[in-house]
N, C-alpha and C positions, 0 to 999 in steps of 0.2 A: 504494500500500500504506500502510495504518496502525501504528501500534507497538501504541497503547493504544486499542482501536475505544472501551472504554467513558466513557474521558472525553474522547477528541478530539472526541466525535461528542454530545457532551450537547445534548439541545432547552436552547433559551435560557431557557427558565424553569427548569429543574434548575439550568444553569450561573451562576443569578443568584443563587438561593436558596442553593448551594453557598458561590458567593461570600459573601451578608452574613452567613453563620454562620460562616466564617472571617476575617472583616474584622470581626467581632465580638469573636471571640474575638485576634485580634492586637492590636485597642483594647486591652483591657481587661489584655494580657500587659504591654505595653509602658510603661502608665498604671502599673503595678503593679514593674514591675521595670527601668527606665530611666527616669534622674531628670529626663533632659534632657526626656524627652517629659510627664512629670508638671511640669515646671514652664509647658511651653510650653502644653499643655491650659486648666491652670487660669489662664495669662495670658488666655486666649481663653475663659474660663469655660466649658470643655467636660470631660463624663465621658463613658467610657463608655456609660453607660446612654443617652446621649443619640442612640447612632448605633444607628437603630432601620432605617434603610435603606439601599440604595447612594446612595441621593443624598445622603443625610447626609455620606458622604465629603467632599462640598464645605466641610463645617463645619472642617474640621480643617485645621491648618496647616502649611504645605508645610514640606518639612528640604532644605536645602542639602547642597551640597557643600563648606561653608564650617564648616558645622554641626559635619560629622565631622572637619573637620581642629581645630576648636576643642574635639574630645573625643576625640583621639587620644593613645593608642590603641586604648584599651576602652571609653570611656565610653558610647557606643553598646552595647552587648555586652546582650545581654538574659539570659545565662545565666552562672553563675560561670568562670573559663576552664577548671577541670577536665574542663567537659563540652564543649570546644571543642575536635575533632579537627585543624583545618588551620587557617592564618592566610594570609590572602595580601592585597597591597595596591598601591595603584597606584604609578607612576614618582616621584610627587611631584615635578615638575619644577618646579611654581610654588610649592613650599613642603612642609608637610608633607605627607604621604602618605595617602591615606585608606585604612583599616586593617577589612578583614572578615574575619569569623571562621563557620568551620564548624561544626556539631554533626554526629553521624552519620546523624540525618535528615535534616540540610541535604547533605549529600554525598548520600545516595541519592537525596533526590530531584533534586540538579542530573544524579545522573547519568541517572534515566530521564527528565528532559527536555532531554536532548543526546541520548538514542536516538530519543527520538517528531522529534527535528530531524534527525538523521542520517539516519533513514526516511525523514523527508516530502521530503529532497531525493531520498531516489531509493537510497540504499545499503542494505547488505543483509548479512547474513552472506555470508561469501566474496570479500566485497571487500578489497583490500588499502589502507589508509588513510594516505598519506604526511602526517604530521603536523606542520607546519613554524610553527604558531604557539608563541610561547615557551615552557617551561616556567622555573618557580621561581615568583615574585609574582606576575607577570601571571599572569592568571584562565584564558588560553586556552588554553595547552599541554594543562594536566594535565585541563581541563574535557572538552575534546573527544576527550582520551582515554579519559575512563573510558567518557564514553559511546558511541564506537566500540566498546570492548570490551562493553559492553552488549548491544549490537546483535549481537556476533556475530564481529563485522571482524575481520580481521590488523591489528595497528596498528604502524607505523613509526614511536618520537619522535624525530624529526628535530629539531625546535626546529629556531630561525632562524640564518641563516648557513650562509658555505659551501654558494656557491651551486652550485658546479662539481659537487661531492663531492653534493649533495640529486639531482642530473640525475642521475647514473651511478647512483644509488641507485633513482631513480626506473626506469631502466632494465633495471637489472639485477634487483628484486626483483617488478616488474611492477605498479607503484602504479596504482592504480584510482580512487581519489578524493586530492585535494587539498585540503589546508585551511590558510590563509595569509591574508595582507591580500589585496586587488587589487593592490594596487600591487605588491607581492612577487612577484606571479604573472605579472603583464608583466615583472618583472625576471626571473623565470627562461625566462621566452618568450625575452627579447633573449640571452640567455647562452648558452640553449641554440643559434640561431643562427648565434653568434659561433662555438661552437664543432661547431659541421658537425652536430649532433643532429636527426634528423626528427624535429619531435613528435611527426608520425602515427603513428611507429613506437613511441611508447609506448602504454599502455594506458589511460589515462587520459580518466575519460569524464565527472565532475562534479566544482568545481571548488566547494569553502563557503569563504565569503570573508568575511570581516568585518573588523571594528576600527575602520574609517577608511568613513566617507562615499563613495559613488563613483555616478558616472554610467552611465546606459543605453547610453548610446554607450561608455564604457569597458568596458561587461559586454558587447555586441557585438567588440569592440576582444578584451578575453579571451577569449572565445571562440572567433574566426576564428583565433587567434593561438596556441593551446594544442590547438586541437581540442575542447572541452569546453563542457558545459553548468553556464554559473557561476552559482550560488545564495546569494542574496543572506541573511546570519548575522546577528544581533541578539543584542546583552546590553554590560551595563557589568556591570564589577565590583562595583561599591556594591550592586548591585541580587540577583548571582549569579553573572556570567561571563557564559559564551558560552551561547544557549539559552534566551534569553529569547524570543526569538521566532525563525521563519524563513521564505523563501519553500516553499510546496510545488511540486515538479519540476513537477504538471499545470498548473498554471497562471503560474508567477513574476509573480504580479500582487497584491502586499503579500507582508507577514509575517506570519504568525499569532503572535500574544503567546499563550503558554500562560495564557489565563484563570482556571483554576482553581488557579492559583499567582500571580498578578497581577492587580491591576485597573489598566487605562492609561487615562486621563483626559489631554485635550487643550486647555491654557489658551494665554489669549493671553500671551506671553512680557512685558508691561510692565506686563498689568495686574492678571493671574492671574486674570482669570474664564474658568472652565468656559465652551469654546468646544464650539456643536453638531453632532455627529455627520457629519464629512465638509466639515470647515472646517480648516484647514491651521495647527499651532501649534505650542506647545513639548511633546512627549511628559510626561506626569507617573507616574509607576510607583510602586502601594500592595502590597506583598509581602504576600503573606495565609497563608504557610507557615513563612517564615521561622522558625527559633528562635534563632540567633546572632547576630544584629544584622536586626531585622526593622526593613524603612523607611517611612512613614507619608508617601504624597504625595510621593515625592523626586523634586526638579524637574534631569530629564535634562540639558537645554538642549537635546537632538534635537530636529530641527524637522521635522513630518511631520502626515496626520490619518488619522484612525479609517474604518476600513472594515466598515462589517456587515453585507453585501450577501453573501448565502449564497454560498460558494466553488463551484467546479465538484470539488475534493478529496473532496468532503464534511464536511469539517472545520468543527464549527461556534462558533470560534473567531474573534474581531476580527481583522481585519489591522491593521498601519499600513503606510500608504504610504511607498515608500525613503527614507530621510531624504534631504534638501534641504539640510541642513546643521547647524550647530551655532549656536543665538543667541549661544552665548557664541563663534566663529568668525565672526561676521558682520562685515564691515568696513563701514562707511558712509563713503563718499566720495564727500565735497560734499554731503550729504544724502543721497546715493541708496544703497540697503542693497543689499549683495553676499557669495553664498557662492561660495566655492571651486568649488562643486560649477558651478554657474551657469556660469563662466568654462570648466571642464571641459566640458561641455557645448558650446561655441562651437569652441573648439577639435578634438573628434573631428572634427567636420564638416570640417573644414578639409585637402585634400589637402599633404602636404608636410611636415607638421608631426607630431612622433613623441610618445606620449603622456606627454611627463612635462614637465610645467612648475613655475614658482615664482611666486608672488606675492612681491613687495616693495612693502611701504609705506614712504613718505617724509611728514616734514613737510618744507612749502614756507611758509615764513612762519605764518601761519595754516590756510595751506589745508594739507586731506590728498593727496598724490597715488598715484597705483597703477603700478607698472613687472609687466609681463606678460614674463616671460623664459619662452620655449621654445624646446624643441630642434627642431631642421628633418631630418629626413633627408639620406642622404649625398647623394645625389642634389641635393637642392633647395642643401643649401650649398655643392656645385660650381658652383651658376649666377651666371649674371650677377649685378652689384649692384643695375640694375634689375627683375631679376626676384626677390627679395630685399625689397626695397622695394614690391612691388607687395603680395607675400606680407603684409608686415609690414601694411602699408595696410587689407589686408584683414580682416586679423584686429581691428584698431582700429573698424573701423566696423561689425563683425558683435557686438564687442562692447559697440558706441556703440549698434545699431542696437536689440538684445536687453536691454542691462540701464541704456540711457540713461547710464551712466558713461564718461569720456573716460580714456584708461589710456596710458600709455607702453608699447610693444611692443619688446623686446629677443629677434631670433632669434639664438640660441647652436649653437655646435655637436653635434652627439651627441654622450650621454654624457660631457657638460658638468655639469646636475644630478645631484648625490649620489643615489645611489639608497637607498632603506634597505630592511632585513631584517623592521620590525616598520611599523609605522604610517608613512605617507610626510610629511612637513614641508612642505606646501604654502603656507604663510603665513608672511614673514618681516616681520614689524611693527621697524621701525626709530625710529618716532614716539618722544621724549621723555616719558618717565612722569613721569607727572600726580603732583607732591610731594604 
């Protein structure tokens, strides 16, 4: 099923020409009423007038994430704030917070493209929508609710936490769709377990998962483990929220970016050249709707590529393939480049071992080294020390064998790792910052 037949389903030549008349007109807003972008233009000697095409795009220079926090908190702001209905911004954990602002077109339209995503996995009026990603600043709570209610849904705001109390809710009001991290979603798999809950016995039949990177083998892993078919959610905040793109139920094979509110373009992350069509790189997102802070090229760090090979949905809209990881997540050690997701990936395969692990980096002198802590199940940590050792061995050279890196193996016991409620901590960098 579709939400909106007449723009998900635009021929590529309407959906292009759509596009450079609203990538025209967001030039020329931005040039015009945000100084940071008038400055950065005319450094690159570019107006306006000059973007006569989509490829023109490439002209223009990309905005960081570094950008907004050096214009926080408005300076970004393309409209005066009386016409800015919401504000929400990120955790700011490595410094200030990057800070986005709503207008009431910006709200309506995030919210009917959270209904054309809520659709395309599969929901529908009459479902009941258990709602467990945050609400307040982060972008996903109140995102995914409105456009649940969009669509029709009963909506539960659960926000995160309280995991016991989300089950019994889950239970007793007969939730139908879940929306969470992954990671969140094995943690309420393992809780519900612990505490005697059949999953089968809920209702629960599609699982939109976002926030955080994850593997096919973990999206099998949630699924066998929930009962559900998990569908993999797209967006940052900087950009919208949640809804920036999504898989469709018929096929879960990419994401659809809502094109007609986005252009994604896929550069090499060191060098920034425009990489071609179905070549693997850092995601770039040009907002073509935006009126609150609309973003010109802003470089994700998602690492993923472009798909434009007609869907079997009908939908004809780009995919990107599941993100791979974040460049700015990437570890190199010894020279050889490593994501999380990578090391995840090694790990489902592997009998015995439960899905939640930690990366820890170390410096050794000069050298970087990698400690690989996971959990074993109860079973495997009852066994012998050489069978323990074997486990551990194995894990070492499947991921010596797969991503050529030599890593330290640490099996911990269950529910050893912190579990968390919102995005999981998979990377604990201990290396000495660079003065």
């Amino acid at each position: 099923m579709i939400w909106n037949n007449d723009f998900e389903t635009l021929p590529r030549e309407a959906l292009e020409s759509l596009q450079l008349k609203r990538l025209q007109q967001t030039v020329e807003k931005v040039y015009a009423s945000v100084p940071f972008y008038r400055s950065s233009f005319d450094q690159w000697s570019i107006k306006p007038a000059h973007i006569k095409t989509l490829d023109d795009l490439r002209r223009l220079p990309f905005t960081l994430k570094q950008d907004m926090r050096d214009s926080y908190p408005y300076g970004l702001f393309a409209v005066p704030l009386e016409q800015i209905v919401r504000i929400h911004a990120s955790s700011g954990t490595t410094g200030k917070p990057t800070v986005v602002g709503y207008s009431r077109r910006d709200i309506e339209n995030w919210t009917e493209l959270m209904a054309r995503s809520f659709v395309a996995a599969g929901t529908h009026q009459g479902d009941i929508i258990h709602n467990a990603y945050g609400y307040g600043l982060f972008t996903g709570g109140l995102g995914a609710h409105y456009g649940a209610e969009r669509v029709g849904a009963s909506v539960i705001p659960m926000s995160g936490g309280n995991t016991k109390k989300q089950l019994m809710i889950m239970q007793d009001f007969g939730s139908t769709v879940l929306t969470c991290t992954p990671s969140y979603s094995l943690y309420l798999a393992e809780v519900a377990a612990e505490e005697g809950i059949d999953i089968r016995s809920l209702k629960l039949k599609v699982g939109i998962l976002g926030a955080e990177p994850w593997s096919e083998m973990m999206r099998q892993e949630i699924e066998t483990k929930l009962n559900i078919k998990a569908i993999d959610i797209y967006g940052l905040s900087e950009i919208l929220g949640p809804g920036v793109g999504i898989e469709c139920i018929e096929a879960q094979n990419g994401l659809h970016i809502w094109e007609d509110h986005f252009i994604p373009e896929i550069i090499n992350p060191e060098t920034g050249e425009v990489l071609p069509d179905g070549e693997k790189g850092e995601l770039v997102i040009t907002t073509i709707t935006k009126e609150g802070i609309p973003l010109i090229r802003y470089r994700t760090r998602d690492i993923t590529r472009l798909i434009k090979e007609p869907c079997i949905c009908g939908r004809t809209h780009a995919r990107i393939e599941r993100l791979s990881g974040r460049s700015d997540d990437m570890l190199i050690i010894r020279g050889v480049n490593v994501f999380p997701s990578q090391i995840e990936s090694v790990l489902f395969e592997i009998d015995g071992v439960e899905p939640h692990y930690q990366l820890i980096v170390e410096r050794d002198g000069k050298l970087d080294t990698l400690e690989v802590q996971v959990e074993v199940n109860e079973q495997t940590f009852s066994d012998e020390v050489k069978v323990l050792q074997g486990l551990s061995n194995k894990i070492k050279k499947d991921i010596k064998d797969l991503l050529g890196v030599t890593c330290k193996v640490r099996l911990v016991e269950p529910k050893t790792i912190t579990r968390s409620e919102g995005k999981a901590q998979r990377v604990v960098d201990n290396r000495p910052k660079e003065s």
